[in-house]
Rosetta silent file (secondary structure, phi, psi, omega in degrees, C-alpha in Angstrom):
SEQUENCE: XXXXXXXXXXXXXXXXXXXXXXXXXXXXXXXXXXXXXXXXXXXXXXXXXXXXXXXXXXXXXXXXXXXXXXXXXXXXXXXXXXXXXXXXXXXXXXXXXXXXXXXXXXXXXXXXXXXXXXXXXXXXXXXXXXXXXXXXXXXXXXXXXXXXXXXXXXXXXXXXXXXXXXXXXXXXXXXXXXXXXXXXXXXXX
SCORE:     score description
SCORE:     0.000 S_00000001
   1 L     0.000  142.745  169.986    0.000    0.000    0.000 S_00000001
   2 E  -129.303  148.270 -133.092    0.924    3.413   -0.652 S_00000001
   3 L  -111.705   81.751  164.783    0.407    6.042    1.789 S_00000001
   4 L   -86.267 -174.736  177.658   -0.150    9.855    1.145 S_00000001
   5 E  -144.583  133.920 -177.559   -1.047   12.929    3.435 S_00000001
   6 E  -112.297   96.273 -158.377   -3.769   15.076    2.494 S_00000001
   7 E  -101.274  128.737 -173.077   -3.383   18.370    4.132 S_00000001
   8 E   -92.330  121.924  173.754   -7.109   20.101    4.039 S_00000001
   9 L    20.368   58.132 -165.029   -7.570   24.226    4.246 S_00000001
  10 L   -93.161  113.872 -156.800   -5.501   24.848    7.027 S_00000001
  11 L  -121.966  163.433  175.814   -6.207   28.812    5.800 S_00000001
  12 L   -87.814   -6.730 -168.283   -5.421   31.676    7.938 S_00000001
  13 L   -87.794   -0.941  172.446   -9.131   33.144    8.121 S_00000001
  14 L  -101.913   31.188  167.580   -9.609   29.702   10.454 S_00000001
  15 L  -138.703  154.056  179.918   -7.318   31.411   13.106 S_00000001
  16 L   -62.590  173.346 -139.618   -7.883   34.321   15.631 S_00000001
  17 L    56.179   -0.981  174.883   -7.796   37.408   13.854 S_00000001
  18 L   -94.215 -158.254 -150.625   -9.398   35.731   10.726 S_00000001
  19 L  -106.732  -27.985 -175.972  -12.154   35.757    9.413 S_00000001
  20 L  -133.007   58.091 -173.137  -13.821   32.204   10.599 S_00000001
  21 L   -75.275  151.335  157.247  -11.610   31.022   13.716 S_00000001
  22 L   -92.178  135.093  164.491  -11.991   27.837   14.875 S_00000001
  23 E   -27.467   89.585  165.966  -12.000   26.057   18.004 S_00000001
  24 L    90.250   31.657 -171.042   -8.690   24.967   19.078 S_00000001
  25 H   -78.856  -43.633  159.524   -7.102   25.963   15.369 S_00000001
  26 H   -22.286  -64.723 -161.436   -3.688   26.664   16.900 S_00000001
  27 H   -68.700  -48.883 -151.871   -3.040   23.609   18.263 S_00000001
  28 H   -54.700  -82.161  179.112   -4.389   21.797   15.727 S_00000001
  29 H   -27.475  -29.408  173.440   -1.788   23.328   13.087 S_00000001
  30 H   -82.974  -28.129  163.395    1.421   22.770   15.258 S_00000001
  31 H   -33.855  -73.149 -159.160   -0.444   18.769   15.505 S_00000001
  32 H   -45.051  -34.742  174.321   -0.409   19.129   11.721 S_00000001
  33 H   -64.448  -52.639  160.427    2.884   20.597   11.454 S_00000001
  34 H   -35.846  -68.824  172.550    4.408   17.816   13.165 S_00000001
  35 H   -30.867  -78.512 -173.372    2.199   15.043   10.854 S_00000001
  36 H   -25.060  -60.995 -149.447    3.175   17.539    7.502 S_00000001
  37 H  -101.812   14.450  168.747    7.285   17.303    8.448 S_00000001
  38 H   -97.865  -54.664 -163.660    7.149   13.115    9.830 S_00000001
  39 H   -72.171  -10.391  176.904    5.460   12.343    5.986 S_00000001
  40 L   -77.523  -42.939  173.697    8.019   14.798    4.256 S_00000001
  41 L   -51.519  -73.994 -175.938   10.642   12.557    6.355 S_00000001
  42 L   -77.889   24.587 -164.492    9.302    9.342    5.008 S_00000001
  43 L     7.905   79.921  166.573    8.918   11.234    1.525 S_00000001
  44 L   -82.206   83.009 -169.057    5.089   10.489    1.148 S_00000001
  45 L   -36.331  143.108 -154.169    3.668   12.609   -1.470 S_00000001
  46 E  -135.277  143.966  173.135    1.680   15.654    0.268 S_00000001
  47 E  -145.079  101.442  177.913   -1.081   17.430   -1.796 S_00000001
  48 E   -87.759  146.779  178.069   -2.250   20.324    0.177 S_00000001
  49 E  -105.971  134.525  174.317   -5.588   21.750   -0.309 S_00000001
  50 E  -139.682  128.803  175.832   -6.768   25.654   -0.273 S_00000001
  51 E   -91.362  120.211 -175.795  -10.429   26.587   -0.270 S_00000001
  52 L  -110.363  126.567 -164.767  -11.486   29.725   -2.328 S_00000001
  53 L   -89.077  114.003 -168.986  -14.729   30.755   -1.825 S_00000001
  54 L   -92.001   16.043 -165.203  -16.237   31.490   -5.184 S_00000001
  55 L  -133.384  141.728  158.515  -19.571   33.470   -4.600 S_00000001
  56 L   -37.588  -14.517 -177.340  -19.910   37.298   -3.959 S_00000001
  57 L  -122.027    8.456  171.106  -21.381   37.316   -0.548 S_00000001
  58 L   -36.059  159.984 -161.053  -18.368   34.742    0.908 S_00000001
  59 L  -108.393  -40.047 -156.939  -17.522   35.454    4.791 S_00000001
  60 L  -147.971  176.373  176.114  -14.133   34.027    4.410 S_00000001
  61 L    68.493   -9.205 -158.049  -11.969   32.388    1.929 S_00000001
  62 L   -75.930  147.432 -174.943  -12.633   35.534   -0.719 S_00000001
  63 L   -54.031  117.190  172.154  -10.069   35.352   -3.609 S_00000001
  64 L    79.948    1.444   92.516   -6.536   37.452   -2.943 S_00000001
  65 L    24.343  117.214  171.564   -7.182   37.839    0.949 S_00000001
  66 L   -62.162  -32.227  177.424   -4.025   36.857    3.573 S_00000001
  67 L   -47.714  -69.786 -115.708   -7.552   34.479    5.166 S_00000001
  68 L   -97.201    2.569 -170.646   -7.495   32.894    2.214 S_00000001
  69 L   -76.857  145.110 -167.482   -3.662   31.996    2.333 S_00000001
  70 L   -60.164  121.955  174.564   -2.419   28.945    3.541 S_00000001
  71 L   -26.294  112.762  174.367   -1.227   28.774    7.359 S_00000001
  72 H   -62.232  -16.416  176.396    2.619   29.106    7.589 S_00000001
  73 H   -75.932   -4.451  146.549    3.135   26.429    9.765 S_00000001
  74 H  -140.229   66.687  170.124    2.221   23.868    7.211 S_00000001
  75 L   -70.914  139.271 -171.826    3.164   26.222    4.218 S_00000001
  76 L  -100.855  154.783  157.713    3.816   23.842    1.455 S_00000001
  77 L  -139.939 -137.219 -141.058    6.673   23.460   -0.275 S_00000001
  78 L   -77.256    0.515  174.553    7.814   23.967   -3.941 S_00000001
  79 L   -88.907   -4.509 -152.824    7.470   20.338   -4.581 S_00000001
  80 L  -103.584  140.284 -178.999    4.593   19.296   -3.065 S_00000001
  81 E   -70.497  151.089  178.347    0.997   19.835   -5.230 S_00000001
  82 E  -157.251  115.826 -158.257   -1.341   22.502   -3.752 S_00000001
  83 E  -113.970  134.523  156.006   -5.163   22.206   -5.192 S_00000001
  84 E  -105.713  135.735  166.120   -7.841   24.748   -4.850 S_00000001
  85 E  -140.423 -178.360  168.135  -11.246   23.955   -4.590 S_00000001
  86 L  -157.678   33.441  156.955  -14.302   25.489   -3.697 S_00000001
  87 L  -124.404  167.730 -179.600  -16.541   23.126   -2.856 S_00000001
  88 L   -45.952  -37.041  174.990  -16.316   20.977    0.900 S_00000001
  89 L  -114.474  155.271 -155.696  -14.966   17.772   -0.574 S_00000001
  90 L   -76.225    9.351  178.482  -11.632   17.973   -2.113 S_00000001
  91 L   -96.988  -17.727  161.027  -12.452   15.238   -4.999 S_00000001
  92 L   -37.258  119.766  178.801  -14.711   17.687   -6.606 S_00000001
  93 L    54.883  -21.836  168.688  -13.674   19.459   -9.382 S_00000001
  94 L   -68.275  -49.870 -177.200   -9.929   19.147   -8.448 S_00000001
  95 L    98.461   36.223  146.667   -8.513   15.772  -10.396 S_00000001
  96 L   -43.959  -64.817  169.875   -7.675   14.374   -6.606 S_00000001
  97 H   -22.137  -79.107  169.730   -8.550   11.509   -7.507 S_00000001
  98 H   -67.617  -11.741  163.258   -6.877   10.878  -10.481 S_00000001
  99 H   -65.756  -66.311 -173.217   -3.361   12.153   -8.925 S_00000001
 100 H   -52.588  -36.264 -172.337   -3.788    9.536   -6.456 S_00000001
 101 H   -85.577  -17.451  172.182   -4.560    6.576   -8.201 S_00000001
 102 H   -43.096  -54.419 -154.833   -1.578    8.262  -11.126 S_00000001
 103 L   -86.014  -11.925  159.405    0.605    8.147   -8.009 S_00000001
 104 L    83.074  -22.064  161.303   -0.295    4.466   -7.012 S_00000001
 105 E   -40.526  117.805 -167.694   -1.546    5.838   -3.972 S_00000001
 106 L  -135.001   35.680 -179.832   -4.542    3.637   -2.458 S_00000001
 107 L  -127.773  177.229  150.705   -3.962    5.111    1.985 S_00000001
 108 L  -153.062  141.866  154.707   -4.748    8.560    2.725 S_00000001
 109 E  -120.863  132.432 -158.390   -3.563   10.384    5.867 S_00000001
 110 E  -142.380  122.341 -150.619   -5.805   13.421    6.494 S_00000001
 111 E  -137.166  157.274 -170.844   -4.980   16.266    8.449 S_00000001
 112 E   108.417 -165.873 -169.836   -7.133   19.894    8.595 S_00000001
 113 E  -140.796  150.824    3.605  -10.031   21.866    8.880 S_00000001
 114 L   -80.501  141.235  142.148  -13.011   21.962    9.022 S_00000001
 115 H    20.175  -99.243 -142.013  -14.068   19.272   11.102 S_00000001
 116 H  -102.799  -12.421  177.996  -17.263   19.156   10.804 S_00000001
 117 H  -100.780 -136.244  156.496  -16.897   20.470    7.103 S_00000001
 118 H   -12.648  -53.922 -173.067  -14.288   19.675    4.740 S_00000001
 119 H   -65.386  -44.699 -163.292  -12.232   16.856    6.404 S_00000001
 120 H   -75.141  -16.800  175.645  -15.590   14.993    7.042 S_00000001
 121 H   -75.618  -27.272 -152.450  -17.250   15.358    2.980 S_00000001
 122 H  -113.371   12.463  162.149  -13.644   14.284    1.598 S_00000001
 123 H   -93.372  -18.956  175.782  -12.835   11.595    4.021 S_00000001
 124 H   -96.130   24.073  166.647  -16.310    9.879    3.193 S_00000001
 125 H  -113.119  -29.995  149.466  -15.861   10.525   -0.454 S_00000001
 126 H   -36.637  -61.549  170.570  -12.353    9.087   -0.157 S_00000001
 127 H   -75.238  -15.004  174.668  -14.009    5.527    1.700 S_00000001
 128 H   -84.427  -28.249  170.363  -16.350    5.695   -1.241 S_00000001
 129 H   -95.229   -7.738  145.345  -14.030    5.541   -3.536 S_00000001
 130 L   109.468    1.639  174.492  -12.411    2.741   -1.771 S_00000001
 131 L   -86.234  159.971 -177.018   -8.965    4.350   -0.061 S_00000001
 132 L  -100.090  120.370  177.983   -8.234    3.275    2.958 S_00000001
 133 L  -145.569  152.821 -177.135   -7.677    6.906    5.454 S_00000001
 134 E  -124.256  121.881 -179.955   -6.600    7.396    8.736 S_00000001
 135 E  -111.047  138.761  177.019   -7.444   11.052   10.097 S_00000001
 136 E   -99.913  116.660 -175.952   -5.166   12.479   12.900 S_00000001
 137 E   -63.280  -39.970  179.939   -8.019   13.953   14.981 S_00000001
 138 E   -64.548   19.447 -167.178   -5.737   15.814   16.638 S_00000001
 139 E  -127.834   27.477 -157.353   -4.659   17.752   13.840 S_00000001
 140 E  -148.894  119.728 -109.062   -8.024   18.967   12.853 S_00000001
 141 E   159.541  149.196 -151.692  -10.563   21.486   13.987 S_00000001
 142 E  -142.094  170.433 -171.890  -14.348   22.503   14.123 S_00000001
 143 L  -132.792  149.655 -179.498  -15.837   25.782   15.155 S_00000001
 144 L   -33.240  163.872 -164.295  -18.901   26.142   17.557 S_00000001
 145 E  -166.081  147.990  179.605  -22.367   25.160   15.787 S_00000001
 146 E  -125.316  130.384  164.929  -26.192   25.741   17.330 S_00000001
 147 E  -136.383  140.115 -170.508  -28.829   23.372   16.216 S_00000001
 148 L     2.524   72.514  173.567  -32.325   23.838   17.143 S_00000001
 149 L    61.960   28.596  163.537  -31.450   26.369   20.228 S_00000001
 150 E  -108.519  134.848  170.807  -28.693   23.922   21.544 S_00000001
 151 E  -107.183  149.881 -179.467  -25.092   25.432   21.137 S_00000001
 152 E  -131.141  125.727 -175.354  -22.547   22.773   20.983 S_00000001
 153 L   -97.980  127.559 -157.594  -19.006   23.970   21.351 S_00000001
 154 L    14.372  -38.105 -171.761  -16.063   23.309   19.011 S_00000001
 155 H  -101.873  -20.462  153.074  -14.626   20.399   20.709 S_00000001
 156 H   -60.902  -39.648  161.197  -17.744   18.420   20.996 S_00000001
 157 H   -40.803  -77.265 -155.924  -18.385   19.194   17.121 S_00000001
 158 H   -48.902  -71.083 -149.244  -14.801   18.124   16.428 S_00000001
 159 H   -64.069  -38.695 -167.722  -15.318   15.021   18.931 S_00000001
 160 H   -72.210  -36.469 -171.124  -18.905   13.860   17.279 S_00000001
 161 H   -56.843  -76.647 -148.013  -16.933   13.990   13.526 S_00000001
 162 H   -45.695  -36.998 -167.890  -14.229   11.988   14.798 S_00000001
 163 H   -72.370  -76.496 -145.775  -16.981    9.293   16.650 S_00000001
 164 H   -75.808  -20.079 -165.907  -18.898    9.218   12.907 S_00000001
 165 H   -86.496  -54.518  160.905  -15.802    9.295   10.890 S_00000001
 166 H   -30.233  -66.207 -168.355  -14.391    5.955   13.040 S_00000001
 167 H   -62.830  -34.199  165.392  -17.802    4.753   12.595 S_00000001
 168 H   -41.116  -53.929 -162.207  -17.760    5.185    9.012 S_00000001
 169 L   139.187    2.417 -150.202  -14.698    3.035    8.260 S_00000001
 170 L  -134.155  111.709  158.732  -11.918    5.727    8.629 S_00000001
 171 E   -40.613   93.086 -169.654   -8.778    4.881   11.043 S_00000001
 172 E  -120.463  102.501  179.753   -9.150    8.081   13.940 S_00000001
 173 E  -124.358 -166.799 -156.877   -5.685    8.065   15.914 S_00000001
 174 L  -122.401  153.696 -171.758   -3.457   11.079   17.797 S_00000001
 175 L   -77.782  -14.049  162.621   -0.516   12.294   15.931 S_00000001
 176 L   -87.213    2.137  172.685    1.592   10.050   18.627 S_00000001
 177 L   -92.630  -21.822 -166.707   -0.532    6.956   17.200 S_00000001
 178 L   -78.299  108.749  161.089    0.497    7.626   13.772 S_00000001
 179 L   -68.767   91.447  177.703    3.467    5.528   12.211 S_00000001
 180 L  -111.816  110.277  163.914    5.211    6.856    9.312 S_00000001
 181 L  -112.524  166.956  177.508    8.382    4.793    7.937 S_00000001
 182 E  -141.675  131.361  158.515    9.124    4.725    4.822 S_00000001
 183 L   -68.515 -137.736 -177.973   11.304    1.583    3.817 S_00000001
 184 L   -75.255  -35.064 -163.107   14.185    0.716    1.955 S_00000001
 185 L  -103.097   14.145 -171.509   12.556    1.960   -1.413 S_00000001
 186 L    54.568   22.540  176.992   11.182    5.522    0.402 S_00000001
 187 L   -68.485  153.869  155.170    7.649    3.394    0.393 S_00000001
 188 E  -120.471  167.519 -171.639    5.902    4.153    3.390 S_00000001
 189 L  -124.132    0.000    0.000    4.058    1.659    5.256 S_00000001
């Protein structure tokens, strides 16, 4: 099996001072940095994602923005693929897909944000299409949410994803559960 890391719209308008922070976005991103530079180490092919919000009344995300720019702390770099999309799951309209299976890839490790958004449409579109992914929850972040006059706050969001994404089929460990070697051949396993 081969193994990638799929880092999803860790954007700066998901941090305080942006435009949409999230709950616990910090942390998440130094998780992620750590994930981002162990899979560079076991030279896993990295395809970072950045979401551009394509409609006139966007909150966040708007086109040419520092929000919309990718977090420096898992700033990609020049070798590594970097996809814009602008809908929640990243096989839409991007040619994800077809990278991965180009690239022999059939594992996905999936790091990012939102929660409760993004990570969770393109990790079930990902088991639908039959990869095998592992998300490091801890590397990932949701922002408070109200449903019919209950507010539930970021880390229970984030915590409910994680419970349905496990339940789904999708391998939900802590960036100290995560194993990246790469063998003799730079595979990783």
């Amino acid at each position: 099996m081969n193994t990638g890391l799929i880092v999803i719209d860790i954007q700066n308008d998901y941090f305080p001072g942006g435009s949409y922070p999230l709950v616990g976005s910090e942390a998440a991103a130094h998780v992620g940095s750590g994930v981002l530079e162990a899979a560079r180490a076991a030279a896993l092919p990295v395809i970072h994602f950045q979401h551009i919000a394509d409609s006139a009344d966007a909150t966040f995300f708007r086109p040419g923005t520092p929000g919309a720019d990718i977090h420096p702390l898992v700033a990609p770099r020049d070798d590594e693929r970097v996809l814009v999309k602008a809908a929640p799951n990243s096989f839409i309209g991007t040619g994800l897909e077809e990278l991965l299976r180009g690239d022999d890839v059939d594992q996905l490790i999936v790091i990012g944000m939102m929660s409760s958004m993004c990570v969770d449409a393109t990790v079930r579109a990902a088991l639908d299409l039959g990869f095998s992914v592992t998300v490091v929850h801890d590397a990932c972040a949701a922002p408070d949410l109200e449903f019919d006059g209950t507010s539930l706050p970021g880390h229970l969001v984030h915590a409910a994803f994680m419970a349905a994404l496990g339940d789904a089929g999708a391998r939900v460990v802590s960036e100290a559960e995560l194993e990246l070697a790469a063998d003799s051949a730079g595979v990783a396993r």
